[in-house]
C-alpha positions as CSV (number, residue, x, y, z in Angstrom):
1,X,0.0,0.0,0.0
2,X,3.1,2.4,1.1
3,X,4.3,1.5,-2.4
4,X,1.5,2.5,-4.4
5,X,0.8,5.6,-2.4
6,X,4.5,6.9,-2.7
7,X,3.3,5.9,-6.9
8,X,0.2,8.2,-6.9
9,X,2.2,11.0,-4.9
10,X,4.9,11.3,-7.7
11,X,2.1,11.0,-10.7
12,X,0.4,13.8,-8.7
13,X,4.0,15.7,-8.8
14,X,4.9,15.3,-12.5
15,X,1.0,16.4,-13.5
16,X,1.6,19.4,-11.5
17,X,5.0,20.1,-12.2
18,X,3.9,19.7,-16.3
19,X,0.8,21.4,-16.1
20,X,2.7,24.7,-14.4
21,X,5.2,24.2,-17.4
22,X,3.4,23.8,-19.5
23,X,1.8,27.5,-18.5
24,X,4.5,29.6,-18.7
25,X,6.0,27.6,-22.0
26,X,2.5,29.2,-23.9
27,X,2.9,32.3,-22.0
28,X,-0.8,31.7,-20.0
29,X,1.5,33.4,-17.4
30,X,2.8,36.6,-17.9
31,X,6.2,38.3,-17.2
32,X,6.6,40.0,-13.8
33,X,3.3,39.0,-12.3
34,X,3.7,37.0,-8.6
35,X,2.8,33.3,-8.6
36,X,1.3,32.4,-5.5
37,X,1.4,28.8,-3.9
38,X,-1.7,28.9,-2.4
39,X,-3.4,30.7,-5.4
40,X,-1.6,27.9,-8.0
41,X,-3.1,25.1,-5.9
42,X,-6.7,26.5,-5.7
43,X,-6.6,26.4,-9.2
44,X,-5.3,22.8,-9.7
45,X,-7.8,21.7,-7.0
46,X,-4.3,20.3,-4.9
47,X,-2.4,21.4,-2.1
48,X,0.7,23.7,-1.5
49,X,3.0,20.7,-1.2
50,X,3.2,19.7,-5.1
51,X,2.8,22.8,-5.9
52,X,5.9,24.1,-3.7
53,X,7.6,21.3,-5.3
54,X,7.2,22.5,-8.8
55,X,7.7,25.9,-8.6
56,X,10.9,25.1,-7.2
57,X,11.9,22.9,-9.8
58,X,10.7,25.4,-12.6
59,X,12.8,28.5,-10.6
60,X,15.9,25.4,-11.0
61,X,14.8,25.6,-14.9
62,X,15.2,28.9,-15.4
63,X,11.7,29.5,-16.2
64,X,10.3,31.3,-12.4
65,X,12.7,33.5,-10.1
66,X,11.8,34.2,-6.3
67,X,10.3,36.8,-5.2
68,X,10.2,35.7,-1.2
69,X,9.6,32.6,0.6
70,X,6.0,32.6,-0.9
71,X,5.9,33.9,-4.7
72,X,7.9,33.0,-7.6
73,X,7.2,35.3,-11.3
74,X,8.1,34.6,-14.5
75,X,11.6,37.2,-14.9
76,X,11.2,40.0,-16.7
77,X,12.7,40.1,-20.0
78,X,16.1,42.6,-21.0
79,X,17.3,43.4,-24.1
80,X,20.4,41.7,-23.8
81,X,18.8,38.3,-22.2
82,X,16.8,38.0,-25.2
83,X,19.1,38.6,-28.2
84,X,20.9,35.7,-25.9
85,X,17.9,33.3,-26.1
86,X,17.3,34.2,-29.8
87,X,20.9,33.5,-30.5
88,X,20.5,29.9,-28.6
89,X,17.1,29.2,-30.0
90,X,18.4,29.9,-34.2
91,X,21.6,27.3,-33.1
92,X,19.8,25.1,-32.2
93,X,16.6,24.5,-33.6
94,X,19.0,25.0,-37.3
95,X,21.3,22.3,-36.2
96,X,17.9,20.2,-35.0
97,X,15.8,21.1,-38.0
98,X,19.0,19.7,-40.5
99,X,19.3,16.3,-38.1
100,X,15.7,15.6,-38.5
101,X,15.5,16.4,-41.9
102,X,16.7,12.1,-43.4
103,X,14.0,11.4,-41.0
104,X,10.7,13.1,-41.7
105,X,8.5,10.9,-43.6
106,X,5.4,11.5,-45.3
107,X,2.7,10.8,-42.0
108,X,5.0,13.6,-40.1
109,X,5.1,15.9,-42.9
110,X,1.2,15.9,-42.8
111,X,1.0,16.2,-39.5
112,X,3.3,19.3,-39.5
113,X,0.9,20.4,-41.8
114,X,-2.3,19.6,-39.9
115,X,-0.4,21.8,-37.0
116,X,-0.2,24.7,-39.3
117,X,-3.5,24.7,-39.8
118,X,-4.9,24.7,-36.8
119,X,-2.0,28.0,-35.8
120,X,-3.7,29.7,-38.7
121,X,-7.2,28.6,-37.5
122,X,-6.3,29.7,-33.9
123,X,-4.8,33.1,-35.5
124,X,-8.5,33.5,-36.9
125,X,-9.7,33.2,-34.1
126,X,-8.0,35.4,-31.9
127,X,-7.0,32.7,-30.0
128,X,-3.2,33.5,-28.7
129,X,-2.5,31.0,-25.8
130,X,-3.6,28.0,-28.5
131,X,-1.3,29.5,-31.4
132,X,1.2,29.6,-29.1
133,X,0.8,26.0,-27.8
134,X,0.5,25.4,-31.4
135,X,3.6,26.8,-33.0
136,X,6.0,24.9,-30.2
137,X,4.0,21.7,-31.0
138,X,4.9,22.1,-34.5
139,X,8.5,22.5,-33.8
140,X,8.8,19.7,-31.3
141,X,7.5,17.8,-34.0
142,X,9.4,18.4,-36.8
143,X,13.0,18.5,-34.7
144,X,11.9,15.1,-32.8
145,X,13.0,12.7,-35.4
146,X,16.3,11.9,-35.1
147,X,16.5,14.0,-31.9
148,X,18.4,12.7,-28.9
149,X,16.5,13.0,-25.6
150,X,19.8,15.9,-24.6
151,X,18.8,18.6,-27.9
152,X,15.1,18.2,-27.2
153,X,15.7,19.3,-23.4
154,X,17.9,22.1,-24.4
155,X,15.1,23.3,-26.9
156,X,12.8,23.1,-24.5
157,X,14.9,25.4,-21.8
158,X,15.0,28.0,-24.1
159,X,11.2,27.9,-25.1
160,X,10.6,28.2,-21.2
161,X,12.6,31.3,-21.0
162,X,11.1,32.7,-24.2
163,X,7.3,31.9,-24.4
164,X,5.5,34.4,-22.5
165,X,7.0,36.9,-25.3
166,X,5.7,34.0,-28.2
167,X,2.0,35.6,-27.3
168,X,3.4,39.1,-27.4
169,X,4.6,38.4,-30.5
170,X,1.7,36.9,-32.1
171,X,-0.3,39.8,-31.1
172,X,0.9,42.0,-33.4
173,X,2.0,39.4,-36.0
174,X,0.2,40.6,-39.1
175,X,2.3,44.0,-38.7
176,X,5.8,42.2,-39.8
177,X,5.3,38.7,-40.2
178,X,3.7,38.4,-43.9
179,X,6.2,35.3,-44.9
180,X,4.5,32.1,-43.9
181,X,8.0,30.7,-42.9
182,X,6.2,27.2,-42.0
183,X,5.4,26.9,-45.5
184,X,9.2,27.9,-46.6
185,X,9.9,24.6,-44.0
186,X,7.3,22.3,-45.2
187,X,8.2,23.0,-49.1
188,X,12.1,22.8,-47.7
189,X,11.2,19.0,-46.3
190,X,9.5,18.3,-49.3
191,X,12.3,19.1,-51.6
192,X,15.2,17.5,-48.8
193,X,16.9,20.7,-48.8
194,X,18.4,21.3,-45.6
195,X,19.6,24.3,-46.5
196,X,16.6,25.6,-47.3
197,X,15.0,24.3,-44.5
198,X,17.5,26.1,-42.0
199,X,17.2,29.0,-43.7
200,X,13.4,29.0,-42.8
201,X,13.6,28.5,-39.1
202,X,15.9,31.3,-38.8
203,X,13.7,33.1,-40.5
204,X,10.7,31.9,-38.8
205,X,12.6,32.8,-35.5
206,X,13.9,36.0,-36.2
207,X,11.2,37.3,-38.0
208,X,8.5,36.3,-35.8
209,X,9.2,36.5,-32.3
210,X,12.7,37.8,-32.5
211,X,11.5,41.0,-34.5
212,X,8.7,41.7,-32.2
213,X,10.6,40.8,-29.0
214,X,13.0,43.4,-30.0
215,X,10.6,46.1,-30.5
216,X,9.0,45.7,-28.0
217,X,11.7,45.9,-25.5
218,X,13.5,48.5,-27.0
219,X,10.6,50.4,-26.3
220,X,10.2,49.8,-23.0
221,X,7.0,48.1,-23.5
222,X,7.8,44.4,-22.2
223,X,6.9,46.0,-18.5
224,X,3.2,44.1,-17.1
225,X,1.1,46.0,-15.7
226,X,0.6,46.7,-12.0
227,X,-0.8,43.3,-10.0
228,X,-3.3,43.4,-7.5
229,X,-2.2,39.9,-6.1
């Protein structure tokens, strides 16, 4: 009995612990703003101790800071910190992109397209949070073949770091991003160029978010606003 309790304990742990990732990797959380343990477990219906655990393992990912023995935030974003995650982000989702490339077959390759649907649909609709759950979804899955477990972790570091600004991003994205660089990657697979095909993520990156990102910050505007919590 000790056994399987100590089993549900640690399923409870990872659901919690992905759950609050999985949050701040869409950007449902935003920059600045206090996290509280008590308010996080109301939420997920558990109590503080998961919680606790998490938040401390997401602070250990580089994706929450402390603010005191209570609160964590996501950290507030600096010029300098992001042209530092973009940098990491082009390397190496380029060199992931070109690895995966011998393996993509023709049921991934729809699939990547079925993803880009729905990020188009969810565009429609004015749905941030879901095209930004979307557009990581459709990078996990064209990087995964051929991906050792170590690339796909470090990927998925910087996408912590980065994806509260994905949403900022997306909400102006008609303003500069007219290129459909998914396209540009799907013809690229199509064709086996990797070249091609690396070209279009860095231009997917630095076009998209990077762009944004940059303006946004350099114009002071990447501040949230006031919190009542």
């Amino acid at each position: 009995m000790a056994s399987e309790e100590r089993k549900v304990e640690e399923s409870l742990k990872q659901r919690v612990y992905r759950t609050l990732r999985a949050r701040v990797m869409s950007g449902a959380v935003a920059p600045g703003l206090p996290i509280t343990i008590n308010g996080v477990a109301d939420d997920l219906g558990v109590s503080a101790m998961p919680v606790r655990e998490a938040l401390h393992r997401l602070v250990a990912d580089g994706a929450l800071e402390y603010l005191d023995n209570r609160r964590v935030r996501v950290p507030e974003m600096t010029l300098s910190k992001f042209e530092e995650i973009i940098a990491a982000r082009t390397a190496l989702e380029t060199l992931a992109a070109i690895r995966a490339l011998p393996h993509i077959d023709t049921a991934r390759l729809e699939h990547l397209q079925e993803i880009d649907s729905q990020i188009d649909e969810a565009y429609a609709a004015d749905d941030l949070l879901r095209s930004t759950e979307l557009n990581f979804l459709f990078h996990r899955t064209l990087y995964e073949p051929g991906a050792s477990g170590v690339l796909l972790d470090l990927m998925e570091s910087v996408w912590l770091r980065l994806g509260p600004f994905m949403r900022l991003a997306t909400a102006k994205l008609e303003e500069s991003y007219r290129i459909d660089r998914h396209a540009e990657a799907l013809d690229a697979i199509r064709e086996r160029d990797p070249e091609a095909l690396s070209a279009a993520i860095e231009a997917d990156i630095q076009d998209g978010v990077g762009h944004l990102g940059r303006h946004f910050l350099g114009n002071g505007a990447a501040s949230p606003p006031p919190s009542a919590n």
